[in-house]
Structure formats: C-alpha cells, structure tokens
C-alpha positions in Angstrom: 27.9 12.9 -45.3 25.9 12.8 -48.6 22.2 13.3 -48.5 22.0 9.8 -50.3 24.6 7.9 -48.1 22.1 8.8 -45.0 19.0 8.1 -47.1 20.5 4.7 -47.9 21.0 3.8 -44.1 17.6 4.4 -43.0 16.3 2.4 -46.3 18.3 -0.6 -44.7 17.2 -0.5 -41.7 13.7 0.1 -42.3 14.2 -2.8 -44.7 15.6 -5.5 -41.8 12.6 -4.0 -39.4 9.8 -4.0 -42.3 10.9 -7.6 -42.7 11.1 -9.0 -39.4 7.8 -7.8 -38.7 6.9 -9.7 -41.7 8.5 -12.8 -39.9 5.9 -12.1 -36.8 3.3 -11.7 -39.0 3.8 -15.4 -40.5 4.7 -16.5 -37.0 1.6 -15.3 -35.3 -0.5 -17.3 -38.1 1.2 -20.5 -37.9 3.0 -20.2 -41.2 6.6 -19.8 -40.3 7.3 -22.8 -38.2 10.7 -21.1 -36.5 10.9 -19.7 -33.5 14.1 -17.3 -33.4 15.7 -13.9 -32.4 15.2 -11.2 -34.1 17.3 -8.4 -35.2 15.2 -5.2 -34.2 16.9 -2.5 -31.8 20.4 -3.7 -33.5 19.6 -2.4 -37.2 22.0 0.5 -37.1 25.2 -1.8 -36.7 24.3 -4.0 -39.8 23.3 -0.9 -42.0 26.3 1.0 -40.8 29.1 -1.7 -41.3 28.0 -3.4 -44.7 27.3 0.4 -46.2 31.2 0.3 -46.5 31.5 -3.9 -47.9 31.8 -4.5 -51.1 29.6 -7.6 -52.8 32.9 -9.9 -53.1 33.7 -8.9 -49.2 32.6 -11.4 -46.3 30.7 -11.4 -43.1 30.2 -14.0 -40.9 27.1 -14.1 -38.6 25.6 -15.1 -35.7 22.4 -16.5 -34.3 20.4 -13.1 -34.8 21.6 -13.2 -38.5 18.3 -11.4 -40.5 19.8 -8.3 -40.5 23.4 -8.8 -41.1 22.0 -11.2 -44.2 19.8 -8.5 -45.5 22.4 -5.2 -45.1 24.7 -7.3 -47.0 22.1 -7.8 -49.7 20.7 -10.8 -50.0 17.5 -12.1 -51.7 14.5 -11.4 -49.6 12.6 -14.2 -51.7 15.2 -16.9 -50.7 15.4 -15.6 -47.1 12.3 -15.6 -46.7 11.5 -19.3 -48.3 14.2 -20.5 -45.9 12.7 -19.4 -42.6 9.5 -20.7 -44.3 11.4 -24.2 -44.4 10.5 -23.7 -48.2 13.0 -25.5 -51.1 13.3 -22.5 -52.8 15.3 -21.2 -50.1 19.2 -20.4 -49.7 19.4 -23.7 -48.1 16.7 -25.6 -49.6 15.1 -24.9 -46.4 17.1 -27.0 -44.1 19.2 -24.5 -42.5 16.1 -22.2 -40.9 17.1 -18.9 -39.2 20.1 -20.3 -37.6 22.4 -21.6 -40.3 21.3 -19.6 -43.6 24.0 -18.7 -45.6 24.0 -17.1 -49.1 27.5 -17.3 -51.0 26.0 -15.1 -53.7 26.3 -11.9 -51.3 29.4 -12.8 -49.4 26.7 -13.6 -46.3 28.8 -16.7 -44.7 28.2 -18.6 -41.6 25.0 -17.4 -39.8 26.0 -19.8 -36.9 23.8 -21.2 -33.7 27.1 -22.5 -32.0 28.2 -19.0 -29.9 31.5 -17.3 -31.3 31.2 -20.7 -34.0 31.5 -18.3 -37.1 34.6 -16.2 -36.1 37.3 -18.3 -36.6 36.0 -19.7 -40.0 36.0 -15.8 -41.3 39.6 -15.5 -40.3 39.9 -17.8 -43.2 38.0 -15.8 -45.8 40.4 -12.7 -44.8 43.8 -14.8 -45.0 42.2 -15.7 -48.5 41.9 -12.3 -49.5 45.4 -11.4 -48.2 47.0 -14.4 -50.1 44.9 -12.8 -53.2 45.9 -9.2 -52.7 42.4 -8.9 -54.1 41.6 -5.8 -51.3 38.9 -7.7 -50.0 38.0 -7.9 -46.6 35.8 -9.7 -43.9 33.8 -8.7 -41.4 32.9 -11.3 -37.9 30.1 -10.3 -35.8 29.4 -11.9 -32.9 28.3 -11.0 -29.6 29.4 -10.1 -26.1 29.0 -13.6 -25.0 30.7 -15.1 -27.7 33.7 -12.8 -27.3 34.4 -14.7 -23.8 34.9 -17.9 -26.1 38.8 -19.3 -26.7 38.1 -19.8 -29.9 37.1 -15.8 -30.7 40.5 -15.2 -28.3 42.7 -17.1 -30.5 41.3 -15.5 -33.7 41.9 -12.3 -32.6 45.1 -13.0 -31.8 46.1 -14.7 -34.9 44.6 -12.0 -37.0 46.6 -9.4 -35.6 49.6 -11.4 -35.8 49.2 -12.1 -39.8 47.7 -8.1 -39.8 45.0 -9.9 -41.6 41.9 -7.4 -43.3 39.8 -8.5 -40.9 37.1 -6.0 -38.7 35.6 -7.6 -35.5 32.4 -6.9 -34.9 31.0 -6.9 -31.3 27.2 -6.4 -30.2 27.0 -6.2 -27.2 23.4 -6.5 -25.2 24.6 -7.5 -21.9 23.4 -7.2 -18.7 25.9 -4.3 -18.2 24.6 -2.7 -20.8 20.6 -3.7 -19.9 21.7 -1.8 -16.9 23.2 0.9 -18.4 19.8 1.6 -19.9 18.2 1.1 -16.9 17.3 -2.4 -16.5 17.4 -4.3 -13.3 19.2 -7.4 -14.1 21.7 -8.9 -11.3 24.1 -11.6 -13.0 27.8 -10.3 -14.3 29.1 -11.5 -17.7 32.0 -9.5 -18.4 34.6 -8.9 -16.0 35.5 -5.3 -18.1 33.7 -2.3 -19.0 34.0 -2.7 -22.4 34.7 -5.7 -25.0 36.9 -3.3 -26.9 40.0 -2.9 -24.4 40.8 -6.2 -25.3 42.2 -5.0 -28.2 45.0 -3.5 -26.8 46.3 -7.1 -25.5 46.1 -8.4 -29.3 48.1 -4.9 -30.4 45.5 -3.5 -32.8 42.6 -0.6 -32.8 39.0 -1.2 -30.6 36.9 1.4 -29.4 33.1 1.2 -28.1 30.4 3.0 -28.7 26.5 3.2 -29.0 24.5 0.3 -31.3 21.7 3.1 -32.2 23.3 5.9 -33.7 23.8 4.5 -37.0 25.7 7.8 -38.3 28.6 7.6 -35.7 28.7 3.5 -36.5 28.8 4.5 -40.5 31.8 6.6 -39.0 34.0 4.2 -37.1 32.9 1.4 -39.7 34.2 3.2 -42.3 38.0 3.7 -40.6 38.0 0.3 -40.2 37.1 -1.3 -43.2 39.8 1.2 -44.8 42.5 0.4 -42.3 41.8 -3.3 -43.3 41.8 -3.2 -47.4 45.2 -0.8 -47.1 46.8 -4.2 -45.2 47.1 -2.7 -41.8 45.3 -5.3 -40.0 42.2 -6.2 -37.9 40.1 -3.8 -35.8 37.7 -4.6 -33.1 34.6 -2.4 -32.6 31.9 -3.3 -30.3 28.6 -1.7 -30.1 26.3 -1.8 -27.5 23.0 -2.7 -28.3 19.7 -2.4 -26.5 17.4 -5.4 -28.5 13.9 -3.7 -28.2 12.1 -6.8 -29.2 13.7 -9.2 -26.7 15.3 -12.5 -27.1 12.3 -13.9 -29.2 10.0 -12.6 -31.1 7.1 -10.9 -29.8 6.1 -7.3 -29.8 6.5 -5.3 -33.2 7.4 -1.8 -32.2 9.1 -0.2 -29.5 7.5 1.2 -26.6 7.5 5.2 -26.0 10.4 5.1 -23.6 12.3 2.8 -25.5 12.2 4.8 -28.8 15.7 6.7 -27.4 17.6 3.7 -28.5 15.6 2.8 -31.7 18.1 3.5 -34.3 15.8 4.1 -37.3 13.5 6.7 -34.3 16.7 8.2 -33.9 18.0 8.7 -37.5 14.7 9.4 -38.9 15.0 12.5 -36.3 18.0 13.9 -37.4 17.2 13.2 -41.4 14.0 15.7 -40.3 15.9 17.8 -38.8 18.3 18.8 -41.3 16.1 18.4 -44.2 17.2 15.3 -45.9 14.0 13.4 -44.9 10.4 14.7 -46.0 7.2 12.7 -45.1 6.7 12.4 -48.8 10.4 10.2 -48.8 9.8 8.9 -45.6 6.4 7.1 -46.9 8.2 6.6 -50.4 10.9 4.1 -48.8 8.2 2.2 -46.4 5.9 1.5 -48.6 8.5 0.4 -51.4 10.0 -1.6 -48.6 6.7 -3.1 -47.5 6.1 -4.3 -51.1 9.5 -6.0 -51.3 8.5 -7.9 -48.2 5.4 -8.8 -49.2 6.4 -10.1 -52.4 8.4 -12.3 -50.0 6.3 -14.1 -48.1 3.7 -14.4 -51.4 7.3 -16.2 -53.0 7.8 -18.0 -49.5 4.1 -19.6 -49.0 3.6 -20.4 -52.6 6.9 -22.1 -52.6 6.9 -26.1 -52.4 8.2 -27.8 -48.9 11.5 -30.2 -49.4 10.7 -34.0 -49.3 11.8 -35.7 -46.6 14.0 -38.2 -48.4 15.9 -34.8 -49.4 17.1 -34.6 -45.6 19.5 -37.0 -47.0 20.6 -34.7 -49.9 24.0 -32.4 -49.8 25.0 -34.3 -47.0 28.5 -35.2 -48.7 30.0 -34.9 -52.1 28.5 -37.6 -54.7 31.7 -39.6 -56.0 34.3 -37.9 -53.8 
C-alpha cells in the first residue's frame, strides 16, 4: 500500500474524531442543543470503505451518521451548522444529527428509523445499473438493523438483479461487547456472525475487525471492484467496539481500550514502518483541528431558522 493511501486513512479518521470532539465541546457548553451517538471507536470502517467511493457514488447512513458523512467528504461548515440547528446547514437545520443528508457528496439517508436507509440505497444502485455509469452504493447499517425484513428483502433483491451494491455491517453487539470482554447478558443475534447470511442470498460476506482500518481498506476495496465490474452486491460486516458509548460523553479512550482504537492502532503501525513521523503526525492534527474550528466559528455565527420556516420544503410549491 502507498505511503500516501495510509497517510490519507489516518487523516480521515483523525478528522471524524477531531470533530466529534468538537461536537462535545459545544455540547458540554450548551451550544449544540442535540444529544446523539457518536461515531468514535468505528472510524476505521468509514475511512476504509469511502477511500475506494468515488464523489458521484452513494452511501446511505444510519443514526451514528458523522463519520460516514465526513469520510465521504462533506462540508464540515454545513455539518456543523446542522447539528447546531443553524440555517446555513445541509438541512437548513431541521434535520439535526439524525436525518442530515448532503446530495452534493453522494451522503444519502442518515436515517433514525433502524435498517430505514437500506432499501432506499438499493434504489440508487439499480440507478446506476440502468445508467451503466460504474457507479456504485454503499448501505451501512448495523447489527440490529440487519434483523429487520426490510434489510432481508434488500439483500435479497440485490443479489437477484446482481445490483453494484456493498452492504455494510457494524456490528457492536452484545456478542461482540463480550467478545471484548464485556459482561452483558441479553442475545441479539442468533449467528456468530452477520456475514453468513450471505450465503442464503448467493453472494460474497466475510467478517472481520472494525479497528484495523488497513485490513477494512483491503476487503473494501474487493468489494467496491466486484460491484462497478457488474458482479453484484457484497456484504461485509465489521465488528466494532464504540469507545465512547451510546451517547456522547468521554473524549478519549481509556488505556485498556486503546487495543481497539483504530487511529491508536494505525498510528502504530504508520510508526513502525516509517511512514508516520511526529513532525506529520502533529502536521495532520493540527490542520485538522483548524478545519474544525473553523466549523463551529461558521456554525455559532450562523443565524437560527424562523419558526414559520418549519413549514418550508414540506411539499413541492405548485405540484
């Protein structure tokens, strides 16, 4: 791997932690009115999978959806404005952390329904296979909403049309909180792993680890490939370990927790083999840090929506 592709990975996923904490920041001082899940712990499987999408390539997201919006490129200014409830937002600040979407980079769907965004991208791929355009679309979703009929049917129907579609599973469930060493007693999956399901829809799924960013990059890759040469979907599921919890609250990782930070982990290994110095190591944070402060200066200076406006985009003027 190229010495700029890895360089790139850890500058995402420093970018989606640097700006979540950003988020607790505003949180903590009563200027980001939302409460909502962040994204930290999971960073690897965003970075990894939308290093291989194209601009004009889809993703739809879930209800953690900061750092599959920001991997995919978005504006940190309009993300920002949006969780700030700010008009200058994506979604003129009406859709908040769970339903921000940004058309301009192919970021579709961040949903709060469970599994609610992974039939809709089915659509976006059947688009792109009417097209012949070698686009593709990507559904992430979690382990939960893979129990849904609605995700069943999807996968189904993709693999029957072979659409260019990847499935994206993160899974943090208790198996896996146990797994890692976590006492937690209730069941939700009845397998080992999300990915053997595959093999009842007839196409590729394999599992693997949601903090090692390089093997993600890896399988990701195959995928994505396997999708824009018309050979159909893939599911991939990655099990996550979310360090910060199911709200926000604590901005780094405790010491025996670090094993499944991704960025801990890759920054290691970029040590390690030379491609990371602590020269370019404090070059990307503090470029990073900049970026996201420039955000929330853009978000707080930005002007609320009035509240007649709740009554704006609700339906098509004239239609």
């Amino acid at each position: 791997m190229y010495k700029e592709t890895k360089l790139n990975l850890y500058r995402s996923m420093v970018r989606i932690r640097t700006f979540e904490n950003g988020c607790r920041k505003l949180i903590s001082e009563g200027k980001l009115p939302a409460r909502f899940g962040m994204y930290t712990g999971q960073e690897a499987v965003a970075a990894g999978v939308s290093a291989h999408l194209d601009k004009e390539d889809e993703i739809g997201s879930t209800h953690r959806p900061i750092g599959h919006l920001i991997a995919k490129g978005c504006s940190l200014n309009k993300l920002m404005a949006e969780l700030c409830a700010k008009r200058t937002g994506f979604n003129k600040g009406k859709a908040g952390p769970y339903h921000t979407f940004d058309p301009e980079s192919g970021s579709l769907g961040a949903n709060g329904i469970v599994g609610g965004s992974v039939p809709m991208v089915a659509g976006y791929a059947l688009a792109h296979q009417i097209k012949k355009d070698g686009g593709v679309a990507v559904s992430y979703f979690g382990e939960g909403a893979s129990n849904q009929g609605g995700v069943q049917e999807t996968l189904n129907l993709a693999a029957c049309w072979e659409l260019p579609l990847v499935f994206v599973c993160e899974n943090s469930s208790p198996e896996v909180q146990r797994m890692l060493g976590h006492e937690i007693d209730y069941p939700q999956l009845s397998i080992e792993r999300v990915s053997d399901r595959a093999a009842a829809y007839g196409m590729p799924g394999s599992s693997h680890d949601g903090w090692d960013v390089l093997k993600i990059f890896e399988v990701a890759g195959e995928a994505v490939r396997r999708a824009r040469e018309g050979k159909g979907p893939t599911l991939l599921e990655f099990k996550v370990h979310q360090i910060e919890g199911n709200l926000e609250g604590r901005i780094e990782a405790e010491e025996d927790e670090k094993v499944w930070c991704p960025i801990h982990n890759l920054r290691q290994k970029l040590v390690a083999d030379g491609t990371l110095t602590p020269e370019i190591d404090d070059k990307i944070r503090k470029e990073e840090s900049v970026d996201v402060e420039e955000a929330i200066t853009f978000a707080l200076g930005s002007p609320e929506p009035e509240p007649i406006e709740a009554f704006d985009d609700v339906f098509v003027e004239g239609a």
